[in-house]
PDB file of N, CA, C and O in Angstrom:
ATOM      1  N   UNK A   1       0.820  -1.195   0.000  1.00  0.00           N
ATOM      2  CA  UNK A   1       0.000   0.000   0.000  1.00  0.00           C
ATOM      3  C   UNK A   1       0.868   1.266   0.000  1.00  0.00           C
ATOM      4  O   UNK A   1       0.426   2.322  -0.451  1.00  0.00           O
ATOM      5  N   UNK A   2       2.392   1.131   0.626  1.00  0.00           N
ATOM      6  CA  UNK A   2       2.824   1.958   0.811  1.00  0.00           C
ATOM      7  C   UNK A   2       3.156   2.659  -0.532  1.00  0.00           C
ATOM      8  O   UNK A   2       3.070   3.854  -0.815  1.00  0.00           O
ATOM      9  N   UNK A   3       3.602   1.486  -1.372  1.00  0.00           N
ATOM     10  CA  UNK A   3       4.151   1.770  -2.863  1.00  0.00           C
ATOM     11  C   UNK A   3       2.985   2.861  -3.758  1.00  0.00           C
ATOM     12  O   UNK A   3       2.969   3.962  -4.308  1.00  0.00           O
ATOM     13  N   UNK A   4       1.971   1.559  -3.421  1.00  0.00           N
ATOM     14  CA  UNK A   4       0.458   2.746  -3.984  1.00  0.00           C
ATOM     15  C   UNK A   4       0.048   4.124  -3.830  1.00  0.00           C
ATOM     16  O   UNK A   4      -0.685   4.676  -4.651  1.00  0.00           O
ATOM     17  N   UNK A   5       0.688   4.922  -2.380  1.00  0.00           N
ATOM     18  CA  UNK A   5       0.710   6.204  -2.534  1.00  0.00           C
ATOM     19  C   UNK A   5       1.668   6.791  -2.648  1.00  0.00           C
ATOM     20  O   UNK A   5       1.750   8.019  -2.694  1.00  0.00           O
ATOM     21  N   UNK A   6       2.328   6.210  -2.696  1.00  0.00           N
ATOM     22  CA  UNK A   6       4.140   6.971  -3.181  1.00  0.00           C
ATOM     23  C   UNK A   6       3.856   7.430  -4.406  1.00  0.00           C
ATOM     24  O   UNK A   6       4.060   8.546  -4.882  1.00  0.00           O
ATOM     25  N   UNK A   7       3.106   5.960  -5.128  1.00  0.00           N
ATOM     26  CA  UNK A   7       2.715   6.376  -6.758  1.00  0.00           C
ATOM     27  C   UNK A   7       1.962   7.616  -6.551  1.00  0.00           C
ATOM     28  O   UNK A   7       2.564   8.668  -6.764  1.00  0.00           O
ATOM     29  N   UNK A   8       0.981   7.650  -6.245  1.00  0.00           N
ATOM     30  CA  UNK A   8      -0.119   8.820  -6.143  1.00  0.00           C
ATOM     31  C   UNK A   8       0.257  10.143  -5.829  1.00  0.00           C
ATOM     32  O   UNK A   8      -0.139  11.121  -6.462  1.00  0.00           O
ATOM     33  N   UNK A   9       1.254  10.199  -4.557  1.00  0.00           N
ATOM     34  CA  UNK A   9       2.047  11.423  -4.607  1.00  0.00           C
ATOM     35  C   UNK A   9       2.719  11.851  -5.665  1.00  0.00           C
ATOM     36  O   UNK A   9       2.948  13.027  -5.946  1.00  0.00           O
ATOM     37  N   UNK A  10       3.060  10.837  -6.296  1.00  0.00           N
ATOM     38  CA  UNK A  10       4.426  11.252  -7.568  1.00  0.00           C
ATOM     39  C   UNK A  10       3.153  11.673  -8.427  1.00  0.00           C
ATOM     40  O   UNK A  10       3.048  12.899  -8.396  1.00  0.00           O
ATOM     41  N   UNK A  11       2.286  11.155  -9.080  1.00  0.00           N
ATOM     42  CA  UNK A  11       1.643  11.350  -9.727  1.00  0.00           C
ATOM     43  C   UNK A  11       1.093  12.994  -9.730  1.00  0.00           C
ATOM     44  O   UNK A  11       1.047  13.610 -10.795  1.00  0.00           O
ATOM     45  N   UNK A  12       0.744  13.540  -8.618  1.00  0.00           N
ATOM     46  CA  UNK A  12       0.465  14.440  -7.891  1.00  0.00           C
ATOM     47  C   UNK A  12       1.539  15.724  -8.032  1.00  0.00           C
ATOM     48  O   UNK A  12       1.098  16.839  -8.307  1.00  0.00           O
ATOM     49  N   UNK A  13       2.721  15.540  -7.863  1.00  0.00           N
ATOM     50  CA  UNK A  13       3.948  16.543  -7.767  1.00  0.00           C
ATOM     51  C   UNK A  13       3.983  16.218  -9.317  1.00  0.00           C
ATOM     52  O   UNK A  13       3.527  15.291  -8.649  1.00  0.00           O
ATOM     53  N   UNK A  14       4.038  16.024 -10.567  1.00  0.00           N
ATOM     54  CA  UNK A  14       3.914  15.717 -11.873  1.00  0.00           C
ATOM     55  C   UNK A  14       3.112  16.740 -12.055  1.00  0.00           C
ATOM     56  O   UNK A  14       3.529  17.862 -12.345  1.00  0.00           O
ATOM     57  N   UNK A  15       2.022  16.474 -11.919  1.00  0.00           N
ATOM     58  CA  UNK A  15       0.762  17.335 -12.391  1.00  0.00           C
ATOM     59  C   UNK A  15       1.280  18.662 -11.975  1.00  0.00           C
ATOM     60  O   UNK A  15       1.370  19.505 -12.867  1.00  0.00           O
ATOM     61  N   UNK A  16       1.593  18.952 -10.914  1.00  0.00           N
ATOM     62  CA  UNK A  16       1.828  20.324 -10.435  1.00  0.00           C
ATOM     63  C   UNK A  16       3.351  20.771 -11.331  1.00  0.00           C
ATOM     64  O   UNK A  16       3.503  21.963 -11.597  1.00  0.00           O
ATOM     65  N   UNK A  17       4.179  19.997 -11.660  1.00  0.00           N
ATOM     66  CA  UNK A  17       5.100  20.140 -12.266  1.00  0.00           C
ATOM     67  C   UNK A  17       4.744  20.809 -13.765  1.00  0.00           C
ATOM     68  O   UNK A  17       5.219  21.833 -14.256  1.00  0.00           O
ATOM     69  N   UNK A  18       3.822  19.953 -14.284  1.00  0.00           N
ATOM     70  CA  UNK A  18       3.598  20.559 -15.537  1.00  0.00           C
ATOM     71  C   UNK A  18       2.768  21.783 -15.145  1.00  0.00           C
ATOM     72  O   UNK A  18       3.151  22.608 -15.974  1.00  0.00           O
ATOM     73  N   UNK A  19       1.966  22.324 -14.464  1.00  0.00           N
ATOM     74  CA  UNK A  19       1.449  23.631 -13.985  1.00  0.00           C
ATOM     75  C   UNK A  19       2.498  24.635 -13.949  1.00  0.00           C
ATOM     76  O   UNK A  19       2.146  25.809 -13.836  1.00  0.00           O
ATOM     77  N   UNK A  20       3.435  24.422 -14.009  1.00  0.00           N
ATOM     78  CA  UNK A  20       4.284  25.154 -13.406  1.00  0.00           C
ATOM     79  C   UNK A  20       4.488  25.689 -11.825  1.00  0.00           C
ATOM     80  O   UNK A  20       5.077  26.746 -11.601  1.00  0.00           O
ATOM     81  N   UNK A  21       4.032  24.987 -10.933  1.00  0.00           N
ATOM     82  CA  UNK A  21       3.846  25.221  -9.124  1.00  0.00           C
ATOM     83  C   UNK A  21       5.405  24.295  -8.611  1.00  0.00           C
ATOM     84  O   UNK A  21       6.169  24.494  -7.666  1.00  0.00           O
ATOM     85  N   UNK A  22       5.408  23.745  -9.191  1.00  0.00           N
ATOM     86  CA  UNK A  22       6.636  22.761  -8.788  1.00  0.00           C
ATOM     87  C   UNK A  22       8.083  22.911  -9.829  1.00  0.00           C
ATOM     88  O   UNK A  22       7.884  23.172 -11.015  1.00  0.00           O
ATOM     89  N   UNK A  23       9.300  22.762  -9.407  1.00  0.00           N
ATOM     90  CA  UNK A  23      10.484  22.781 -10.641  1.00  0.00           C
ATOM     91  C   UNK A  23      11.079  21.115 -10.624  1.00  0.00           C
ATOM     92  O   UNK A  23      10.033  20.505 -10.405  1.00  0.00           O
ATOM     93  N   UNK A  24      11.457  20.754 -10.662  1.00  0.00           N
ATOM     94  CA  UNK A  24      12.058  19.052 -10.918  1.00  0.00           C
ATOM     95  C   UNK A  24      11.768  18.588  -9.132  1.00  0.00           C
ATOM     96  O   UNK A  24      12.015  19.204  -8.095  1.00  0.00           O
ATOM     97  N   UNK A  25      11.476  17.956  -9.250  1.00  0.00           N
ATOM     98  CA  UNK A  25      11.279  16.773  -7.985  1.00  0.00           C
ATOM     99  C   UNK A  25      11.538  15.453  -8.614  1.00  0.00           C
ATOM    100  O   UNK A  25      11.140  15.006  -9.690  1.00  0.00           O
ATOM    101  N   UNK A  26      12.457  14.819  -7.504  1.00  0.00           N
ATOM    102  CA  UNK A  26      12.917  13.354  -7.217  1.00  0.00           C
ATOM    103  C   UNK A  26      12.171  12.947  -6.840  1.00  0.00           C
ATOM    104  O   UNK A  26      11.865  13.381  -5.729  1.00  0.00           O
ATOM    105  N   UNK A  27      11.322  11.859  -7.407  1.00  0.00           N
ATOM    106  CA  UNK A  27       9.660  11.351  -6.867  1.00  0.00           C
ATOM    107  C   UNK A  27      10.652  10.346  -5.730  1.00  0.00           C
ATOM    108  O   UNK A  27      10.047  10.094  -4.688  1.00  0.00           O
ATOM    109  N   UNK A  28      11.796   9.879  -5.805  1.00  0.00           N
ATOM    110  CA  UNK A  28      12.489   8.684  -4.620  1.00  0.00           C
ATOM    111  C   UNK A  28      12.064   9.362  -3.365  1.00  0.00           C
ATOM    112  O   UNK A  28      11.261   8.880  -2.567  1.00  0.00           O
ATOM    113  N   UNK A  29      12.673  10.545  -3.243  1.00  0.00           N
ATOM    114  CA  UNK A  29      12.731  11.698  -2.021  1.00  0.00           C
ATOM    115  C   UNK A  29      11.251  11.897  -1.314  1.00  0.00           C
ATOM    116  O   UNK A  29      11.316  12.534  -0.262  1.00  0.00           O
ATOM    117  N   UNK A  30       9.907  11.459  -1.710  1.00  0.00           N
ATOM    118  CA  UNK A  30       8.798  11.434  -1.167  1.00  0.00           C
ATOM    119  C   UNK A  30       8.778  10.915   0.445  1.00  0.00           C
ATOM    120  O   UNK A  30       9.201   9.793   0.725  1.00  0.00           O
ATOM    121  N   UNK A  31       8.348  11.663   1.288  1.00  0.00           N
ATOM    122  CA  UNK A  31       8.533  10.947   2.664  1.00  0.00           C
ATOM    123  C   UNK A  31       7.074  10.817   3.457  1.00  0.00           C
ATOM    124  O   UNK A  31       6.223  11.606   3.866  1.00  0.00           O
ATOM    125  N   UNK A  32       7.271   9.343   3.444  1.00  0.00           N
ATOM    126  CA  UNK A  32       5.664   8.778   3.510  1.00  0.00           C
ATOM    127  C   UNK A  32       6.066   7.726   4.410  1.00  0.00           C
ATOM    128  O   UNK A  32       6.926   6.852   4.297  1.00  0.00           O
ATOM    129  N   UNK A  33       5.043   8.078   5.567  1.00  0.00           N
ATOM    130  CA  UNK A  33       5.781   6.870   7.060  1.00  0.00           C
ATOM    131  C   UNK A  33       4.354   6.609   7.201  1.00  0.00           C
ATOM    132  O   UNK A  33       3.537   7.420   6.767  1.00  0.00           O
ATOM    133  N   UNK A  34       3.973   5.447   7.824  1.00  0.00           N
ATOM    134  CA  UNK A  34       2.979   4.996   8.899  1.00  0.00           C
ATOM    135  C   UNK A  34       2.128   6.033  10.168  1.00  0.00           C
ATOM    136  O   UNK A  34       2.861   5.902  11.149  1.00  0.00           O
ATOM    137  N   UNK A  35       1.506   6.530  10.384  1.00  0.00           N
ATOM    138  CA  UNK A  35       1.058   7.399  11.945  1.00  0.00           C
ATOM    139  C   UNK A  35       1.271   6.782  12.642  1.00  0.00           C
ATOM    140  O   UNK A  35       1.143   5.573  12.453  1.00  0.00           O
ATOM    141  N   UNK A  36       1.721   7.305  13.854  1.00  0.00           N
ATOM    142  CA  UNK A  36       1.447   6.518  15.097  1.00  0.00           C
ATOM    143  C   UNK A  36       0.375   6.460  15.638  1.00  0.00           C
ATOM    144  O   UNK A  36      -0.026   5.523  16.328  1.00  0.00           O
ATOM    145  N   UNK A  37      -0.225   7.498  15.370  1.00  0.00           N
ATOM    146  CA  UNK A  37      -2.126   7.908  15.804  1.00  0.00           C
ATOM    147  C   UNK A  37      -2.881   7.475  15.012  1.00  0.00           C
ATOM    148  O   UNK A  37      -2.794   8.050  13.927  1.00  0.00           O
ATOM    149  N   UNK A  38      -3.972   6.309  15.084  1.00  0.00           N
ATOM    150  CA  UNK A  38      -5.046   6.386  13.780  1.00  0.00           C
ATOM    151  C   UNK A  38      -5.808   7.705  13.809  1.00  0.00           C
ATOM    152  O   UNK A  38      -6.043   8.309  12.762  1.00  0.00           O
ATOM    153  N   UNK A  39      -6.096   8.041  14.694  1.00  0.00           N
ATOM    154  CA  UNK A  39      -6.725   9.512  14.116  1.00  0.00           C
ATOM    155  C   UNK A  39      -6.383  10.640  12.879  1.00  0.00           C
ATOM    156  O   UNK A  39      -7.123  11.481  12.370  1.00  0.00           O
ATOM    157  N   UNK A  40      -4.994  10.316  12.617  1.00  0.00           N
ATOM    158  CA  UNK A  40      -4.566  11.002  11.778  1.00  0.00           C
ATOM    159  C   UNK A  40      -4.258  10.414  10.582  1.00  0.00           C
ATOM    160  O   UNK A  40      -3.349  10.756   9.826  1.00  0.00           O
ATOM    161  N   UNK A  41      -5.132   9.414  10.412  1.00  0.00           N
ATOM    162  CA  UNK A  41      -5.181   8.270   9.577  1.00  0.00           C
ATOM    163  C   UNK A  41      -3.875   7.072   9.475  1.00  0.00           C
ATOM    164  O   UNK A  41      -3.160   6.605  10.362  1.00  0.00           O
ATOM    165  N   UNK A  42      -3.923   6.825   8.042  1.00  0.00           N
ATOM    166  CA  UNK A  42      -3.229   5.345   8.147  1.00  0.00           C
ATOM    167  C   UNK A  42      -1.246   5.656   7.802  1.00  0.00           C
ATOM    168  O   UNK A  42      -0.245   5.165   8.325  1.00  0.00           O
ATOM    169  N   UNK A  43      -1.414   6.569   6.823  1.00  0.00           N
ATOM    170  CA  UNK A  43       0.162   7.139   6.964  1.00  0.00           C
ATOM    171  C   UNK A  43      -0.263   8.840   6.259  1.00  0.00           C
ATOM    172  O   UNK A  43      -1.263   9.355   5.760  1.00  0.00           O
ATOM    173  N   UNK A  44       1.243   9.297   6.601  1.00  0.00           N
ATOM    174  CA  UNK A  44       1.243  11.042   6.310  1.00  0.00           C
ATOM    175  C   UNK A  44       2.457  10.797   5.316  1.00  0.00           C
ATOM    176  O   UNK A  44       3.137   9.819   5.004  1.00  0.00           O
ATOM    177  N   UNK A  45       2.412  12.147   4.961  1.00  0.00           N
ATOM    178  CA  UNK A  45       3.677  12.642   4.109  1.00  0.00           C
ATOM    179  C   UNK A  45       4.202  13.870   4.578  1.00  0.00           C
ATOM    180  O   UNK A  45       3.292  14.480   5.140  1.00  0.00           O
ATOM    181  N   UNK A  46       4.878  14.274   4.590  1.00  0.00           N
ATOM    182  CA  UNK A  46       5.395  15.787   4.400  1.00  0.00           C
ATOM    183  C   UNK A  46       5.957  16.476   3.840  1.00  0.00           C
ATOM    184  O   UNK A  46       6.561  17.480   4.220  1.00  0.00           O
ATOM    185  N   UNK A  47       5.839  16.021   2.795  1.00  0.00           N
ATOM    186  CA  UNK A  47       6.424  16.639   1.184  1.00  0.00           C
ATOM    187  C   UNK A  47       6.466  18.141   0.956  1.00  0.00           C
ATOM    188  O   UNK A  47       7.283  18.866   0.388  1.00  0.00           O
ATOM    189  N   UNK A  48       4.719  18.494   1.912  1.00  0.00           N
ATOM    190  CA  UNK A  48       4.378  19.465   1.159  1.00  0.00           C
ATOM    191  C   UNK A  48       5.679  20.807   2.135  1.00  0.00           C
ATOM    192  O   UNK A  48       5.890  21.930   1.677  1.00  0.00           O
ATOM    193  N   UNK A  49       6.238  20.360   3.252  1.00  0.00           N
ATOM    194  CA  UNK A  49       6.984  20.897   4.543  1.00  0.00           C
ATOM    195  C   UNK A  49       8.509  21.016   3.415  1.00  0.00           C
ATOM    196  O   UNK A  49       9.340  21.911   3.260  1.00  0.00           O
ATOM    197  N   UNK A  50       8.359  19.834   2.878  1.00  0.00           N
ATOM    198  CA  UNK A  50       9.766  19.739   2.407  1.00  0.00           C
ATOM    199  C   UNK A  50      10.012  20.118   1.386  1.00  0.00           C
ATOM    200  O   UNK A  50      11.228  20.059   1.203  1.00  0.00           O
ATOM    201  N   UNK A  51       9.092  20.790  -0.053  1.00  0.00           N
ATOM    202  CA  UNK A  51       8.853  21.893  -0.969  1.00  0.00           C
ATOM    203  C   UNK A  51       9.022  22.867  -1.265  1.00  0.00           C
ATOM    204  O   UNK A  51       9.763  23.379  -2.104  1.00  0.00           O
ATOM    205  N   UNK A  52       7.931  23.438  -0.188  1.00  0.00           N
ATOM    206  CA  UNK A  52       7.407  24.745   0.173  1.00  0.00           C
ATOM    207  C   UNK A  52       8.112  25.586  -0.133  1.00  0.00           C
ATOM    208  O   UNK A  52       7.634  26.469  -0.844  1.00  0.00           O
ATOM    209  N   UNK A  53       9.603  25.677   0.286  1.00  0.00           N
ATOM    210  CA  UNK A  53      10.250  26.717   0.516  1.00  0.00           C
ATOM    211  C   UNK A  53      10.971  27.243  -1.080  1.00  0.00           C
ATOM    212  O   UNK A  53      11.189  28.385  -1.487  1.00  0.00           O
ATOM    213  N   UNK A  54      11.299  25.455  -1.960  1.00  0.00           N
ATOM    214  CA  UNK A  54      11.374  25.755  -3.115  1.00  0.00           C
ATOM    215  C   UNK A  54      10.465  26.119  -4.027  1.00  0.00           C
ATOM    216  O   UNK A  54      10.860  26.637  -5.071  1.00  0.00           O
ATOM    217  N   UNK A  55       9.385  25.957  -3.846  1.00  0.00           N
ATOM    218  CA  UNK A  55       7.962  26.336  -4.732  1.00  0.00           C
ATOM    219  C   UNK A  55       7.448  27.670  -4.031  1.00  0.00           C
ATOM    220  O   UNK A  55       6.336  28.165  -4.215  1.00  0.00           O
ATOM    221  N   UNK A  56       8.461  28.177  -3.182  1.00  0.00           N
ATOM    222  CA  UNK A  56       8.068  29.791  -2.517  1.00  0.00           C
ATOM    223  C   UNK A  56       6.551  30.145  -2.506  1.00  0.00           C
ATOM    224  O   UNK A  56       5.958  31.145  -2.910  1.00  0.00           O
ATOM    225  N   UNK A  57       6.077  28.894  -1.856  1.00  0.00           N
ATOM    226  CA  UNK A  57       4.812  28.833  -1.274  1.00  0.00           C
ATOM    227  C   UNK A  57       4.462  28.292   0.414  1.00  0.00           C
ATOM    228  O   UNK A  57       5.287  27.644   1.058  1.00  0.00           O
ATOM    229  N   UNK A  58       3.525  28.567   0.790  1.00  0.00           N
ATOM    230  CA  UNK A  58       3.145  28.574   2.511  1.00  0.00           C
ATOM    231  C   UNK A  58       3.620  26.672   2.196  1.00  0.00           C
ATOM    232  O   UNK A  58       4.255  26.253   1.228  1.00  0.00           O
ATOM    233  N   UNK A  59       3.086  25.889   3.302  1.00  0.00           N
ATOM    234  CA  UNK A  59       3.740  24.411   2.889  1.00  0.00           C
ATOM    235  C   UNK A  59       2.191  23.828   3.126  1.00  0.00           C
ATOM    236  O   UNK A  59       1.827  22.791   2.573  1.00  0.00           O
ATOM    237  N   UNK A  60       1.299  24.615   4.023  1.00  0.00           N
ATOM    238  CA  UNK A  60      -0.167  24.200   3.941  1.00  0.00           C
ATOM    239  C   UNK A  60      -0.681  24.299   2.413  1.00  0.00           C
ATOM    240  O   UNK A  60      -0.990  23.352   1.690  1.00  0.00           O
ATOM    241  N   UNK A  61      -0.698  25.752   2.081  1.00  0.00           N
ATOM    242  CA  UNK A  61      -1.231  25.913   0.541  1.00  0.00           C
ATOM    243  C   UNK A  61      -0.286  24.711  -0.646  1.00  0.00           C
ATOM    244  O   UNK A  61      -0.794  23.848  -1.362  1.00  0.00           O
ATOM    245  N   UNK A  62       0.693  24.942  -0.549  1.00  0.00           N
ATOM    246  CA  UNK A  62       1.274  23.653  -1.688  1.00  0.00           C
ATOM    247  C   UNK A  62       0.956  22.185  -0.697  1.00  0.00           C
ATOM    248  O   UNK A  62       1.762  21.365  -1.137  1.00  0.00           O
ATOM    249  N   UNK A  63       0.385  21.712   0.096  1.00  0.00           N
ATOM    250  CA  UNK A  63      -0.197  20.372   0.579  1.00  0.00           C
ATOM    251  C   UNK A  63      -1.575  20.263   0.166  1.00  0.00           C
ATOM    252  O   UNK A  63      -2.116  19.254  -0.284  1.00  0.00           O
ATOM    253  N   UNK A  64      -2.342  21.944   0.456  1.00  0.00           N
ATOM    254  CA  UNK A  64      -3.757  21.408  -0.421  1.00  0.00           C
ATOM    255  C   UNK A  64      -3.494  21.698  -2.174  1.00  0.00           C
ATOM    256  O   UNK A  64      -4.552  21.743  -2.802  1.00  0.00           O
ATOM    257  N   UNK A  65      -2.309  21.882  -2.951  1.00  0.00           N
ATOM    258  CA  UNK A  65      -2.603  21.431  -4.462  1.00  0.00           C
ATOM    259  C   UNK A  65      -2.127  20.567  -4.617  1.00  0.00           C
ATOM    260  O   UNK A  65      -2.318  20.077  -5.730  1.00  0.00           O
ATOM    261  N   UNK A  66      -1.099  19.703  -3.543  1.00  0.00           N
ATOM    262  CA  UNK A  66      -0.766  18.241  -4.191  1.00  0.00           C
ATOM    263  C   UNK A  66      -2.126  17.341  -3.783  1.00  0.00           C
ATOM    264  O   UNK A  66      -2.443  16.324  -4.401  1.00  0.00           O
ATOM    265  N   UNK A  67      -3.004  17.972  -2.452  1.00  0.00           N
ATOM    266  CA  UNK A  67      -4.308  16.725  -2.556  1.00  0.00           C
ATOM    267  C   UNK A  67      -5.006  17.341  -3.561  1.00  0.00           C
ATOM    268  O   UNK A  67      -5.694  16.423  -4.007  1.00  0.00           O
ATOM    269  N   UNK A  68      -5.244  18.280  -4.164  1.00  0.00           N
ATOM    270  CA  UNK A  68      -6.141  18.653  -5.515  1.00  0.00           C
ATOM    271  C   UNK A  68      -5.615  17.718  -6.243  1.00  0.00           C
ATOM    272  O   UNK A  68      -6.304  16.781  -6.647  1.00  0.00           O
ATOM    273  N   UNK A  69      -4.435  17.819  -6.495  1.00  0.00           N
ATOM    274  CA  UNK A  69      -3.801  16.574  -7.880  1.00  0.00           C
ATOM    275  C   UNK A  69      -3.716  15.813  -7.497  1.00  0.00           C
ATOM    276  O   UNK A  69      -3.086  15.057  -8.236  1.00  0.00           O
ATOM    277  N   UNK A  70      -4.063  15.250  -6.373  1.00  0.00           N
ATOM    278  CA  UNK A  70      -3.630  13.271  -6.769  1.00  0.00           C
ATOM    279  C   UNK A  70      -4.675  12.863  -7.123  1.00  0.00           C
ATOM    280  O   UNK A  70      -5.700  13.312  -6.609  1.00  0.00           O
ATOM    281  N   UNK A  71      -4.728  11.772  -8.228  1.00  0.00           N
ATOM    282  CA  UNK A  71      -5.386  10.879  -8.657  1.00  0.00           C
ATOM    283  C   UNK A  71      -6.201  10.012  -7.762  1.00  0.00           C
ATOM    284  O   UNK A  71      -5.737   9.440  -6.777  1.00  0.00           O
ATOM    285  N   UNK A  72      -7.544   9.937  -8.187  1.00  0.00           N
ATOM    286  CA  UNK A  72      -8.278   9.084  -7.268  1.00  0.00           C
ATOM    287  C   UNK A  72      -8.203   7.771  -6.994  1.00  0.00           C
ATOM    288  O   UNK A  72      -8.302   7.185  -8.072  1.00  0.00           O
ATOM    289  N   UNK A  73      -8.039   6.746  -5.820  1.00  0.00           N
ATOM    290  CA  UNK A  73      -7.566   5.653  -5.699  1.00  0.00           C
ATOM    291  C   UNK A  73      -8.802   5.043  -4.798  1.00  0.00           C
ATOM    292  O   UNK A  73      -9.157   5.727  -3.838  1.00  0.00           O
ATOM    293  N   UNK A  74      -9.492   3.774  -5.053  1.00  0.00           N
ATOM    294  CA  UNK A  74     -10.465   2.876  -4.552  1.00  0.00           C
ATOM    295  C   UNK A  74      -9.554   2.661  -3.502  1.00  0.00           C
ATOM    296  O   UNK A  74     -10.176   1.850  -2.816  1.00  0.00           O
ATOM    297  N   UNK A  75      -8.350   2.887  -2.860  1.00  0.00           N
ATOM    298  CA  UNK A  75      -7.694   2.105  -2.035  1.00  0.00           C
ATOM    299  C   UNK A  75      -7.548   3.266  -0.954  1.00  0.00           C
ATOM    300  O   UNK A  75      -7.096   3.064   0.173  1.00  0.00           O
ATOM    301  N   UNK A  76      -7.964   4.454  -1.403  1.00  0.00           N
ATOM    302  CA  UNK A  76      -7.609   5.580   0.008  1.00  0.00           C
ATOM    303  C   UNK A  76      -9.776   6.025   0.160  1.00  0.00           C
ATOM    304  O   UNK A  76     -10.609   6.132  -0.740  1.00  0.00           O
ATOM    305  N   UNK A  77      -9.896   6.129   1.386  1.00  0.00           N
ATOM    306  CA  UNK A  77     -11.104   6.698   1.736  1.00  0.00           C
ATOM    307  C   UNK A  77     -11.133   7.906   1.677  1.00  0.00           C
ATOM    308  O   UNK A  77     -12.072   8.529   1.182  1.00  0.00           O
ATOM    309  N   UNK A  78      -9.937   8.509   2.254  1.00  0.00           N
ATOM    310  CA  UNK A  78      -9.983   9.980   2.620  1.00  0.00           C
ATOM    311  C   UNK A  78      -8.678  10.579   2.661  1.00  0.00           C
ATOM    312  O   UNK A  78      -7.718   9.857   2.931  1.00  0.00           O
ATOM    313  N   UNK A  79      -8.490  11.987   2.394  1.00  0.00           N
ATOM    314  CA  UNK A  79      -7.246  12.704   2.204  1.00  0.00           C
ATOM    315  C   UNK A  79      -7.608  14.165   3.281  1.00  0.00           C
ATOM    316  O   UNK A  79      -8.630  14.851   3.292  1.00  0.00           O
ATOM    317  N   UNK A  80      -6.593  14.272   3.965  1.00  0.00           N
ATOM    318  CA  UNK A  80      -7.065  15.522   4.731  1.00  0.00           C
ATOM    319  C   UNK A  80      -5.462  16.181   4.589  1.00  0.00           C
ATOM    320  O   UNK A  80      -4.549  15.698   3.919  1.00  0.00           O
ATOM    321  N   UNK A  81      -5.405  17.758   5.651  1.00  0.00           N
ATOM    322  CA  UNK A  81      -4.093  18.421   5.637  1.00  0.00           C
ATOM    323  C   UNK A  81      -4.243  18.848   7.171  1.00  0.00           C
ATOM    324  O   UNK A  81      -4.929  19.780   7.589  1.00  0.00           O
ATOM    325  N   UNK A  82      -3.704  18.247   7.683  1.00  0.00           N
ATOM    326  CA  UNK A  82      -3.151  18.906   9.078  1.00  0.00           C
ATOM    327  C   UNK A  82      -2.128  19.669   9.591  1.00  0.00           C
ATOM    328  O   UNK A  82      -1.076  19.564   8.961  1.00  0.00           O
ATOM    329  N   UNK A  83      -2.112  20.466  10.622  1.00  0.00           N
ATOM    330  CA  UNK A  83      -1.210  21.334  11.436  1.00  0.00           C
ATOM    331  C   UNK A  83      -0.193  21.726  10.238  1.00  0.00           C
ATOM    332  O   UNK A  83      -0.718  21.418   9.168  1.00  0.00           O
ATOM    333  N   UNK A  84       1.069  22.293  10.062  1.00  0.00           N
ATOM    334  CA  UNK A  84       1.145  23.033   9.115  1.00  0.00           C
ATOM    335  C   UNK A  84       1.753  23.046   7.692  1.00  0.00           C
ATOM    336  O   UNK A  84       2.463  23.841   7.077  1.00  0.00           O
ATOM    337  N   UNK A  85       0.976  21.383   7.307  1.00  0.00           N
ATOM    338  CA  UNK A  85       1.043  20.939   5.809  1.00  0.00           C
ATOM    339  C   UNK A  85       1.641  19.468   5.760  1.00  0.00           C
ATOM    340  O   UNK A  85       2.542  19.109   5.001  1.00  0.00           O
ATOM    341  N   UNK A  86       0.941  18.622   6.764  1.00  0.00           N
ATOM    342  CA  UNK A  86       1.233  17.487   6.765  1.00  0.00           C
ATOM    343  C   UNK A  86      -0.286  16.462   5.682  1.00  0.00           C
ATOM    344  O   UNK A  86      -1.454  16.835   5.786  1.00  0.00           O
ATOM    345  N   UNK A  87       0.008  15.568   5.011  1.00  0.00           N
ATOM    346  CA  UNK A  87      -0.951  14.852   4.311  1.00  0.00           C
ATOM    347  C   UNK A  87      -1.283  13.604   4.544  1.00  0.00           C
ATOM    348  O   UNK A  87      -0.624  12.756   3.943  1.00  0.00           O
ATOM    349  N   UNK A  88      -2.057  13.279   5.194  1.00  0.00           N
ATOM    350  CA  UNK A  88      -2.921  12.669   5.697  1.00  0.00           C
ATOM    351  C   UNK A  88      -3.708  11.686   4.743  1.00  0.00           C
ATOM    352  O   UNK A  88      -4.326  12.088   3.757  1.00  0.00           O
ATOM    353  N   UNK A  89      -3.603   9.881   5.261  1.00  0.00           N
ATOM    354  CA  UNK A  89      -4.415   9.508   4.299  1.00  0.00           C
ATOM    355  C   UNK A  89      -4.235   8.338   5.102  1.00  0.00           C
ATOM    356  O   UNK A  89      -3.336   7.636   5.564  1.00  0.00           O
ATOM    357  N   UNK A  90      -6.412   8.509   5.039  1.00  0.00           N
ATOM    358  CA  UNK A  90      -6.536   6.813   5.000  1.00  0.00           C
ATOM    359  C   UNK A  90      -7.198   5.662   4.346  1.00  0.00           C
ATOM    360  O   UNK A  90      -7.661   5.704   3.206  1.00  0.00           O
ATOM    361  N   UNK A  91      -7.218   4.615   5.139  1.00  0.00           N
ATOM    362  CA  UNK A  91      -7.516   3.737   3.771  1.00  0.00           C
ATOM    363  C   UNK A  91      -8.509   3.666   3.931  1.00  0.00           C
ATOM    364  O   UNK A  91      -9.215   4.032   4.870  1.00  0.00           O
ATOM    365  N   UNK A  92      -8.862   2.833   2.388  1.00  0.00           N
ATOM    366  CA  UNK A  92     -10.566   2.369   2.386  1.00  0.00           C
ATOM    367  C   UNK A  92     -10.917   0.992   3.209  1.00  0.00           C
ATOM    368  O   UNK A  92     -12.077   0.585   3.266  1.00  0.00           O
TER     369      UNK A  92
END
């Protein structure tokens, strides 16, 4: 599953790439762990923390256009953005 949103993120930083919001990203470099909290669903990323500063955007606002762009997956229920641009996802 883990592989499955790695894809989805990459997929995601792509799209924004061709927008022009993003400049080259290493889809390897995606950092996508497990929660320790289910409340905060099943794993996070913080991509959008680790960006931000190159896409000279807030790291909340570039976390809600990488969940605008990711591709929809039967395998995630829900996508949220917490505290200050962490991505949130859990499963179906």
């Amino acid at each position: 599953m883990k592989t499955h949103l790695h894809h989805l993120i990459a997929q995601a930083l792509q799209q924004l790439q061709r927008e022009g919001v993003l400049v080259d990203v290493d889809p390897s470099s995606i950092p996508l762990e497990r929660t320790r909290d289910r409340t905060h669903g099943d794993f996070a990323s913080t991509i959008a923390l680790a960006l931000a500063k190159t896409a000279r955007r807030k790291p909340r606002e570039l976390a809600e256009r990488i969940m605008a762009a990711l591709p929809p997956s039967a395998h995630v229920a829900k996508v949220d953005i917490a505290g200050p641009g962490f991505i949130n996802f859990f499963l179906a």
